[in-house]
C-alpha positions, 0 to 999 in steps of 0.5 A: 570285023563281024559284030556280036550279033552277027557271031552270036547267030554263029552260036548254036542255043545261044541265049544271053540270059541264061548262057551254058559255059559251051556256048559262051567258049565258043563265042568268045573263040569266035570274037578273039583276034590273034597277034600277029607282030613278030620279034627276034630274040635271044635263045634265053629271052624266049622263055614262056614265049609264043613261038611265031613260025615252025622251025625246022632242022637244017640238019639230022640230030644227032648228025651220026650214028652214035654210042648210047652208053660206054662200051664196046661197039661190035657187028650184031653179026659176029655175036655167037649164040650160045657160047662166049664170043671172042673180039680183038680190040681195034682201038677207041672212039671218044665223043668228039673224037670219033675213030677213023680207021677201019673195023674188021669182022672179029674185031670191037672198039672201046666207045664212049656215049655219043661217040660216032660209031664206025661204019660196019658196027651197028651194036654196043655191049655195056662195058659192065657185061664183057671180060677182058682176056688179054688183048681180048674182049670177051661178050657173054651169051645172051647180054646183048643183042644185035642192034642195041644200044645204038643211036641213029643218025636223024633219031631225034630230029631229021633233016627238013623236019619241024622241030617245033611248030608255031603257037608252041608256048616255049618251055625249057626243054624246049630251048634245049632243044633249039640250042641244039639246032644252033639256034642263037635266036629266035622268032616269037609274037609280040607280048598281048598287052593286057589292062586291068582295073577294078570299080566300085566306090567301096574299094581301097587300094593296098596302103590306103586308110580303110574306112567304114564300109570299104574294103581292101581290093583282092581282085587286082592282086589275084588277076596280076597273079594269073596274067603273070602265069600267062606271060602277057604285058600287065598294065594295072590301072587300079581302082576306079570308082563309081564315077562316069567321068573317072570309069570313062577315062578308065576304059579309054586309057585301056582301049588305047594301050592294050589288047584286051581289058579286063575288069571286076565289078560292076556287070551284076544286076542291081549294080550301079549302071555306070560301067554298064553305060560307058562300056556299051557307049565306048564300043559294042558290049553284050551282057551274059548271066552265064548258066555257071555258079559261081560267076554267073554275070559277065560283060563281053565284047570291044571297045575303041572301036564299032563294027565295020571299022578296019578290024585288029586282024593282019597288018593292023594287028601288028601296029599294036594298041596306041599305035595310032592306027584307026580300027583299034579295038581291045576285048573286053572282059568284064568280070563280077565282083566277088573275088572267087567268081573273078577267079573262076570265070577267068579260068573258065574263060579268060584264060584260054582267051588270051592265049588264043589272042596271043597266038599260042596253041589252046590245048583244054586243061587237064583234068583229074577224075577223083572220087568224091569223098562226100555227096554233093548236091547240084541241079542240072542246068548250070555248070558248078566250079567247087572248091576242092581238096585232092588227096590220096584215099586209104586205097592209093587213089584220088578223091576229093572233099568240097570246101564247106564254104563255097560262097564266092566272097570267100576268097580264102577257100580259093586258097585253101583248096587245089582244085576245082570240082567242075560238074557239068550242065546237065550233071545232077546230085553226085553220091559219095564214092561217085567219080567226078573231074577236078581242074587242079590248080597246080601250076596253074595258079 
């Protein structure tokens, strides 16, 4: 297990005071283990899950040539060019009841969707297009050509062929896709456990008087919220004051049970210097101003345990947190404060983080060029998630207006908009009309 410094010296310009949000993805990529523990389970238990190895088809799907729409199915061959082209009708063929006798030159069947066409047949034509003339079947010049409408055996998936591949995050289709493989089961990687609390001595829980001065805490509810869109084990620990006793007990209990630890609060200067003492004493901690607005103090890096000692890679990975085993260190994430900057480090960072350690497949999230409907004003050097509004322009295309409120204590501009207006580092002023990327947050919060 390599210590931070030992990955930080593996970061090109990394400097922890002023940290670009580049450098600080790629440390945290860098310091993130995987899960590696793997479980059966039922085809519809597996939803939302991380596929633990590539699953390959024992067979061809579909396992025949087949009809793509009801019909008639015919040699492209006998089609005739210019004229009608005259067929008698062999018999018929139905999905599941494929037709076993032989089709002559000349000759058509009646099929239907997915029935096995006949060897020597290779095309369909709708049976909206023909006319029947007696015993009879009469194509039209030109409604169909060789080849059409025809399914091949192995189209969709070929013998020996990966149908899904480890680190996919399954998804509905995607168990459609495995019951037609017959697949009554299925391999997925054990769910990361993630801890979460909150600090601060102003901080009342949900059902709690609210005394002068305090306030009812948001964080724990809005990163409950993203955790559950991840499908990670939640474990709430829910507000700890400013007391070394109670955040020591706090960080222990997490280090034991989970993964990875997250908390808000408590990482900015001029803050209480307990938790910034206890998370560097329980394990090996660094603390980043990131060159990022909002959310620009963070705390990374473990606790439980102190490089050197056997890492949380392979079998060991496997016991789980609490398992017993020596080595166990959980990631942590210590997050600010305000609300919206908990929110968008999370998304900055945290997010892709955890997939990562859950063993799925990181792909970057998708963004949305809009045009900015009024001008904004930003210094390169430093990246800047605004809150954002994306509609439609008068033109059909997108554009977006920034939230007059962008301070990060103003949780309710995080709910009013749908996106983020990311301007990147080196990015300056943006002049109305200009393009700029927006992260939406549609199906993501």
């Amino acid at each position: 297990m390599k210590s931070l410094v030992q990955i930080a010296a593996e970061v090109s310009g990394y400097d922890p005071g002023a940290l670009p949000v580049a450098q600080a993805r790629q440390f945290i990529a860098r310091l993130v283990p995987r899960v590696t523990a793997v479980e059966m389970l039922p085809l519809r238990s597996a939803l939302g899950r991380v596929l633990a190895r590539d699953l390959v088809s024992a067979f061809d799907v579909p396992a025949h040539d087949n009809a793509a729409m009801d019909g008639y199915a015919l040699r492209g061959s006998d089609l005739a060019a210019d004229a009608p082209t005259r067929l008698s009708l062999a018999g018929t063929g139905l999905a599941g009841q494929p037709y076993l006798g032989e089709v002559q030159a000349g000759q058509c069947l009646r099929i239907t969707t997915g029935a096995v066409m006949p060897a020597g047949l290779d095309t369909v034509v709708p049976q909206e297009f023909v006319r029947i003339d007696g015993d009879a079947v009469i194509v039209p010049p030109g409604v169909v050509r060789s080849g059409d409408n025809r399914r091949f055996a192995g189209e969709d998936l070929a013998a020996g062929e990966a149908a899904l591949q480890a680190g996919r995050v399954l998804r509905p289709a995607d168990l459609g896709l495995l019951a037609s493989l017959g697949s009554a089961e299925v391999p997925v990687l054990r769910r990361l456990r993630v801890a979460f609390f909150s600090t601060g001595d102003e901080l009342r829980s949900i059902g709690e008087p609210l005394d002068a001065g305090c306030v009812y805490d948001s964080n724990r509810y809005t990163l409950w919220g993203m955790l559950q869109r991840l499908g990670v084990e939640v474990i709430d620990l829910g507000v700890v004051r400013d007391d070394p006793d109670a955040l020591e007990a706090a960080f222990r209990e997490a280090a034991a049970c989970a993964d990875a630890v997250i908390t808000s609060g408590g990482v900015s200067v001029g803050e209480a210097d307990h938790t910034k003492e206890i998370m560097a004493r329980l394990g090996e901690v660094l603390f980043w101003r990131i060159a990022m607005r909002p959310g620009r103090p963070m705390a990374i890096g473990r606790i439980g345990a102190r490089p050197g000692a056997e890492g949380r890679t392979g079998t060991n990975a496997d016991a789980g947190p609490g398992s017993g085993r020596g080595g166990h260190a959980a990631i942590l994430f210590g997050l600010p404060g305000n609300p919206v900057a908990v929110m968008v480090t999370f998304y900055a960072f945290v997010r892709d983080a955890l997939l990562a350690m859950s063993g799925a497949s990181v792909e970057p999230l998708p963004m949305l060029r809009a045009a900015s409907a009024t001008a904004i004003r930003k210094k390169p050097g430093r990246t800047e998630f605004q809150r954002g509004i994306v509609s439609r322009a008068a033109d059909g295309n997108w554009q977006v207006s920034v939230a007059a409120a962008q301070g990060s204590g103003i949780l309710r501009s995080m709910s009013t908009a749908n996106g983020l207006v990311v301007l990147g580092d080196a990015q300056g002023n943006v002049a109305a009309g200009e393009p700029v990327d927006v992260l939406p947050f549609d199906g993501l919060i």
